[in-house]
C-alpha positions as CSV (number, residue, x, y, z in Angstrom):
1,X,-95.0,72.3,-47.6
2,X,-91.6,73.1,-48.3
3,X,-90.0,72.1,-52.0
4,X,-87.7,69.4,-51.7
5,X,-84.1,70.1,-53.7
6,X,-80.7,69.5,-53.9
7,X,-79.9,72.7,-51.8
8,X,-82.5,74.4,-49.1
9,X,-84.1,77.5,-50.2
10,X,-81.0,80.5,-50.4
11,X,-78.2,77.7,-49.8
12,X,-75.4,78.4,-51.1
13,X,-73.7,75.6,-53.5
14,X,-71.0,74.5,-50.9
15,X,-72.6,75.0,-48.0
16,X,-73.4,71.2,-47.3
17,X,-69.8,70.1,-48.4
18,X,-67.9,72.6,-46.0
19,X,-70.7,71.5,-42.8
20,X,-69.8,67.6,-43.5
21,X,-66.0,69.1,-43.3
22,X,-66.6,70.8,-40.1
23,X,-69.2,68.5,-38.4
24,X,-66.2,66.0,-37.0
25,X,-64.1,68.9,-34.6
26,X,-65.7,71.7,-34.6
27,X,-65.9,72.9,-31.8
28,X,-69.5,74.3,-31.9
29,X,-70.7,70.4,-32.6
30,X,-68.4,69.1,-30.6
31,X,-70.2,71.4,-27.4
32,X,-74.1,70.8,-28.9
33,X,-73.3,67.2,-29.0
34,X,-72.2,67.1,-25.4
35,X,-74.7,69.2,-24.3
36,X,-77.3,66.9,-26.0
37,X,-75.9,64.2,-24.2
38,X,-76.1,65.5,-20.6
39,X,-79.6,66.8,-21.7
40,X,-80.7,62.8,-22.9
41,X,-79.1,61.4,-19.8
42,X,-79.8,57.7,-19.6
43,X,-81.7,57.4,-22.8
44,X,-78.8,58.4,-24.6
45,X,-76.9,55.2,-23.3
46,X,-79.6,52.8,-23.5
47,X,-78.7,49.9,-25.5
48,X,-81.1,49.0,-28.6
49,X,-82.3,52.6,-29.0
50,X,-84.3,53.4,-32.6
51,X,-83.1,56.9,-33.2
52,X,-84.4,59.6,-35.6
53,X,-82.5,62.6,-36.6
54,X,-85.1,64.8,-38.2
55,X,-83.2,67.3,-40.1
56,X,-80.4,65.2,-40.2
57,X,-77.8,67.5,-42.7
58,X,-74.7,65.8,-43.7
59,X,-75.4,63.2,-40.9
60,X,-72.3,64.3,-38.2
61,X,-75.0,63.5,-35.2
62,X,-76.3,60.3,-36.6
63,X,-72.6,59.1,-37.2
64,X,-72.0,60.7,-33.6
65,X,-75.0,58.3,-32.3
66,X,-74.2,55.0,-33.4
67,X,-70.4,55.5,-32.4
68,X,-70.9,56.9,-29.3
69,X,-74.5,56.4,-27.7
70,X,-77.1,53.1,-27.1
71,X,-78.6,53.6,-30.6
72,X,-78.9,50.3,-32.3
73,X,-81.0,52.0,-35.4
74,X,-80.3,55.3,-36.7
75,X,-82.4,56.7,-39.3
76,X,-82.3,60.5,-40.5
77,X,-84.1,63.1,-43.0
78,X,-83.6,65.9,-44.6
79,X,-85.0,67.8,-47.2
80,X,-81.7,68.5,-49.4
81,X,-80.8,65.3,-51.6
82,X,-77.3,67.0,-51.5
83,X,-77.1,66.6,-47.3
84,X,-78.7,63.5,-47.5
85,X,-75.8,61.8,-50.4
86,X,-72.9,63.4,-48.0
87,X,-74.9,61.7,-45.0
88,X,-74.8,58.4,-47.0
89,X,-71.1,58.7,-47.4
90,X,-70.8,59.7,-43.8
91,X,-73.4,57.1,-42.2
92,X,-73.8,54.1,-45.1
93,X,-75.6,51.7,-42.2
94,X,-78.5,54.2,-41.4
95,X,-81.4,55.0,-43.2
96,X,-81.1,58.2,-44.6
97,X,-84.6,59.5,-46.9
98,X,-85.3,63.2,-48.6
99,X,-88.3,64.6,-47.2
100,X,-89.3,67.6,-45.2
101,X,-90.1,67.6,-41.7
102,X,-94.0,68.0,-42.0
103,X,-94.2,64.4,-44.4
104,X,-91.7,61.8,-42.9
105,X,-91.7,58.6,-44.4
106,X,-91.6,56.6,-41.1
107,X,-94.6,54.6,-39.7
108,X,-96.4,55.6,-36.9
109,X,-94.5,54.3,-33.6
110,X,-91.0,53.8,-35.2
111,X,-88.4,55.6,-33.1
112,X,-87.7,55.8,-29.5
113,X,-85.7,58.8,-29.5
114,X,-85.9,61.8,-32.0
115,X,-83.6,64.4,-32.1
116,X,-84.3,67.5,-33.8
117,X,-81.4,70.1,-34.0
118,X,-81.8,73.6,-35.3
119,X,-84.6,72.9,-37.6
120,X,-88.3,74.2,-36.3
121,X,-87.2,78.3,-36.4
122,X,-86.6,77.3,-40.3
123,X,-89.7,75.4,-41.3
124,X,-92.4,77.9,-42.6
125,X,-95.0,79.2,-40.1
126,X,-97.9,77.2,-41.7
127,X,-96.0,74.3,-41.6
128,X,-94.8,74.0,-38.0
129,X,-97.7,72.4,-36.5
130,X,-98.0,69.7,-39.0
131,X,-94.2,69.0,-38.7
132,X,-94.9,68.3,-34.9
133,X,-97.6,66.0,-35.6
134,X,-95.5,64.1,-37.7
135,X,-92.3,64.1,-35.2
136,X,-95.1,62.8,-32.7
137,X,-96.5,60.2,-35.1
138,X,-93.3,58.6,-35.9
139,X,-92.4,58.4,-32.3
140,X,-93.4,55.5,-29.8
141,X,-95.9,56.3,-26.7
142,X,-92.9,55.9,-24.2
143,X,-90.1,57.8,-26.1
144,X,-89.1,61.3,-26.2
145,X,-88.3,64.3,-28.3
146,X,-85.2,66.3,-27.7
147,X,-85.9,69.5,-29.7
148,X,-82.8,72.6,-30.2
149,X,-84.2,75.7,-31.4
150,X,-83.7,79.3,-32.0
151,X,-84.8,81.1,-28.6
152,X,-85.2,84.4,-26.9
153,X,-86.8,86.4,-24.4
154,X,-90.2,86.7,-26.5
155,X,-90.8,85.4,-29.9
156,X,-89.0,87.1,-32.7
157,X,-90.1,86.5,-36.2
158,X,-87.6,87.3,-38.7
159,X,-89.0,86.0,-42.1
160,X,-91.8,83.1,-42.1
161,X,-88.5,80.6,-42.6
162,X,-86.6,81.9,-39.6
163,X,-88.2,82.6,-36.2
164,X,-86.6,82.8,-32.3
165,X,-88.8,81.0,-29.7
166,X,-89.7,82.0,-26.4
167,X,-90.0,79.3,-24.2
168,X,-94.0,79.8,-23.8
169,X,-94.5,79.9,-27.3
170,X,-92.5,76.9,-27.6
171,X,-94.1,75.0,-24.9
172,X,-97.9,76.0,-26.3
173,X,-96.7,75.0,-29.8
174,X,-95.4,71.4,-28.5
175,X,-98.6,70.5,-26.3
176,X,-101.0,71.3,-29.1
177,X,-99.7,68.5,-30.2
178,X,-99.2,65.6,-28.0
179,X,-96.3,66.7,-26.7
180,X,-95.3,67.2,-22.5
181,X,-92.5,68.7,-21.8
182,X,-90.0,67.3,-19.5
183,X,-87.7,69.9,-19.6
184,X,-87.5,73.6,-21.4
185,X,-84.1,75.0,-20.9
186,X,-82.3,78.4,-22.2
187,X,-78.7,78.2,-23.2
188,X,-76.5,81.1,-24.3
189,X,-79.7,83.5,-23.8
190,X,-78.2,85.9,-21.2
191,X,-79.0,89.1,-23.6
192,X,-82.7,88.5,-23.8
193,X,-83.2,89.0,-20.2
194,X,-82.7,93.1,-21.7
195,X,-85.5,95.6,-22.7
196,X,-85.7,95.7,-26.5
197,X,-83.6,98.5,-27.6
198,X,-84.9,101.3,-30.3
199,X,-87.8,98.5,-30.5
200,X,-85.3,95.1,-31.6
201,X,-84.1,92.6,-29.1
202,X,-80.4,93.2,-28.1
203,X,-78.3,90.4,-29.3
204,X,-74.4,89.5,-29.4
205,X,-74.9,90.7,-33.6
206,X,-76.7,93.8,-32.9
207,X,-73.7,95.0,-29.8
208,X,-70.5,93.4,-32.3
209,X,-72.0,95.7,-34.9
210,X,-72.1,98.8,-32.7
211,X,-67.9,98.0,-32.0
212,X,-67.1,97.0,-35.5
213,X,-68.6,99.3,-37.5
214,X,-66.2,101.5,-37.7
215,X,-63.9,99.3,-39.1
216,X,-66.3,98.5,-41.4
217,X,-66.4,102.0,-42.3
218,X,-62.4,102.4,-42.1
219,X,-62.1,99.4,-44.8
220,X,-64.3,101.8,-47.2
221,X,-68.1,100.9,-46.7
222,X,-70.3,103.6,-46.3
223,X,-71.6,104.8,-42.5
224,X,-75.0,104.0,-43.7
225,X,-74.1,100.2,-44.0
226,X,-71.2,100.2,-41.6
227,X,-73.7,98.7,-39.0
228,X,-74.9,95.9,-41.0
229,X,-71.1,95.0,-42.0
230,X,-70.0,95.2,-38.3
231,X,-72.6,92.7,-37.6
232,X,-70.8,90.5,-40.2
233,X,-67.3,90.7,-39.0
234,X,-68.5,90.5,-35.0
235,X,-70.5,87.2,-36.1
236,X,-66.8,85.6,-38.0
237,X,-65.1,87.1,-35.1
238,X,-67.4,85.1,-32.3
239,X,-68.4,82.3,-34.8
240,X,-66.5,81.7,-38.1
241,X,-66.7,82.8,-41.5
242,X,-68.9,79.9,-42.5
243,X,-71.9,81.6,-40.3
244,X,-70.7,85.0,-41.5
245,X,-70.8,84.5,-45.6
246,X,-74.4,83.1,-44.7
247,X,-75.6,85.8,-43.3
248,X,-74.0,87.7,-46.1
249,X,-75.8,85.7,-48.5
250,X,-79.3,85.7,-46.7
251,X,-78.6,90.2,-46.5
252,X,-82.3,91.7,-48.0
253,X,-81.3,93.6,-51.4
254,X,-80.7,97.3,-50.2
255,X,-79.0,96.4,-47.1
256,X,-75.6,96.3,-48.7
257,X,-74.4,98.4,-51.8
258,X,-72.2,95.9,-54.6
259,X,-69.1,97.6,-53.8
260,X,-69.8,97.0,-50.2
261,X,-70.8,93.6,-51.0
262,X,-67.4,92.8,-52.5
263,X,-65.3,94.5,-50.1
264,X,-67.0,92.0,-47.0
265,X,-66.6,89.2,-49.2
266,X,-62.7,89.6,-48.5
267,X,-63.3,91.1,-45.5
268,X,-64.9,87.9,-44.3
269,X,-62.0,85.5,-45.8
270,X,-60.2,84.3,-43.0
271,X,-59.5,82.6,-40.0
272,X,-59.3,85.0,-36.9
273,X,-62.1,84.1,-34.7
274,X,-62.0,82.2,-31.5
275,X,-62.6,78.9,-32.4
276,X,-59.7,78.8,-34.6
277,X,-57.6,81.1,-32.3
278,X,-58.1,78.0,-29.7
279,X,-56.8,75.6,-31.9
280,X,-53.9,77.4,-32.7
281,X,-53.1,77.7,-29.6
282,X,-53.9,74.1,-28.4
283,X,-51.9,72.9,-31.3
284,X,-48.8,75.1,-31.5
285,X,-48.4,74.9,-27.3
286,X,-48.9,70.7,-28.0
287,X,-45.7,71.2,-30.4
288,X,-43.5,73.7,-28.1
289,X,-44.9,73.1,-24.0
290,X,-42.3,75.3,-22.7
291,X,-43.4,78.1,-24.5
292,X,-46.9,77.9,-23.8
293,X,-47.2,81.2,-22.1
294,X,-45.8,83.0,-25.2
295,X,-48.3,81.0,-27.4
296,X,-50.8,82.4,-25.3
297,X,-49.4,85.9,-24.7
298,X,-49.8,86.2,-28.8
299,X,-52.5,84.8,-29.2
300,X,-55.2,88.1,-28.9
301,X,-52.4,89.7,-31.3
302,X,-53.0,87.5,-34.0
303,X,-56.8,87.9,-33.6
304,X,-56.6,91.1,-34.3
305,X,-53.7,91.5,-37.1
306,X,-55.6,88.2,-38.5
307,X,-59.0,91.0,-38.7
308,X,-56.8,93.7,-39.9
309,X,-55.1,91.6,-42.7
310,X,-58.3,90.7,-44.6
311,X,-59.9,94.5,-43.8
312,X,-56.8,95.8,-45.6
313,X,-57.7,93.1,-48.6
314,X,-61.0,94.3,-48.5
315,X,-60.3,98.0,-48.8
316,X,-57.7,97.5,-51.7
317,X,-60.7,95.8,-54.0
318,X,-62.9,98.4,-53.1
319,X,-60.7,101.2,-54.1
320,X,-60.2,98.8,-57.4
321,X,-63.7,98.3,-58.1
């Protein structure tokens, strides 16, 4: 069973604080919560609905449900105390507990629908099956599971706390216990459909740190970690910084020297990826209409001087350190 604490395991202090931040328009949420939405269909709009959000973080989908769907009851867990006290401040009508996935404090039969977002490829190998039982227990005979996951081509185990499910694994996994599934559906999976290359899946991290490497390399880490670094900056690139300084901080020991360590941390402190390059551009063409086309015409520009600005950052403290 996992240890319940204020943070996860390798959390880092903030984390929680800058997710409840980013939960409301983001536009990652903003796209998994409409996509959950189509995927639910009707049950997302019936009225009276007892919902469960299993692994419910600083509670953005529970606040989501009860403003936006049928849900009538909305309760939510979590196994960080600090998630669940931003949830409390988010959602004060729902009923937020601490407790892992595999020990819910729920009675058997008390939700119609549970959600459970991006929480199974965490939960430790051993625990996976009894955290299934449980999401079955505390759901009614007639309701359903809606369940987002890590996915590839085949299963890809990482560490016991993070794993990528193929969809038979997956589907094996969910009728051992109780579970039929309705619908088992891939999205943004295109890149498992290729043979494994030099014996590892290809993935968007593994190909953005093939083409930024070098500037890596060019902002003074070493070619030996310039691949690992180019992953970094392709995933705050694609993603944000928020995903990138996580995967900094979940690196092995080895992978990235101190000096190189430093120089990504400043490397990685900014705001030129795409999500933010769309709101720029949303905003500023909002404020000046008839020079939308400009807007947009600059817009890859100040992706890239954006990249360059905090490369150059990083490459002045690394010839300090």
């Amino acid at each position: 069973m996992v240890e319940i604490g204020a943070l996860a395991p390798g959390i880092p202090a903030d984390y929680y604080r800058r997710i409840y931040l980013a939960e409301r328009g983001h536009w990652w949420y903003r796209g998994m919560r409409d996509i959950t939405v189509a995927l639910l269909g009707d049950r997302w709009r019936l009225n009276g609905t007892r919902l469960l959000d299993a692994g419910c973080g600083t509670g953005g989908f529970a606040r989501f449900a009860l403003d936006n769907g049928g849900a009538a009851i909305v309760s939510g867990a979590d196994l960080a105390s600090a998630a669940i006290a931003l949830a409390r401040e988010r959602v004060p009508e729902a009923d937020l507990r601490v407790a892992p996935l595999d020990a819910l404090p729920f009675a058997d039969g008390s939700f119609d629908l549970v959600v459970c977002n991006d929480v199974l490829q965490h939960v430790p190998a051993e625990d996976v099956r009894r955290s299934l039982e449980e999401l079955r227990r505390v759901l009614d005979p007639g309701g359903a599971l809606l369940l987002r996951t890590n996915g590839a081509r085949r299963l890809r185990v990482e560490r016991d706390d993070w794993r990528a499910y193929d969809a038979g694994k997956l589907e094996m996994e969910l009728a051992a216990t109780g579970f039929r599934c309705e619908r088992l559906t891939y999205a943004n999976a295109a890149l498992s459909l290729l043979p494994d290359v030099a014996g590892s899946a290809v993935t968007l991290q593994r190909m953005l740190g093939v083409v930024m490497a070098p500037l890596a390399w060019l902002a003074g880490v070493p070619w030996s970690e310039a691949a690992v670094a180019g992953q970094l900056l392709g995933t705050k690139t694609v993603l944000n910084e928020l995903i990138a300084y996580l995967d900094l901080a979940a690196l092995p020991e080895g992978a990235l020297s101190a000096r190189s360590r430093l120089i990504m941390t400043y490397a990685l402190c900014g705001f030129a990826n795409l999500g933010s390059l769309g709101i720029m551009i949303g905003g500023l063409a909002t404020m000046a209409p008839e020079r939308r086309g400009e807007i947009v015409r600059l817009g890859a520009k100040t992706l890239v001087s954006g990249t360059l600005a905090t490369l150059i950052a990083g490459s002045v403290v690394g010839v300090i350190y």
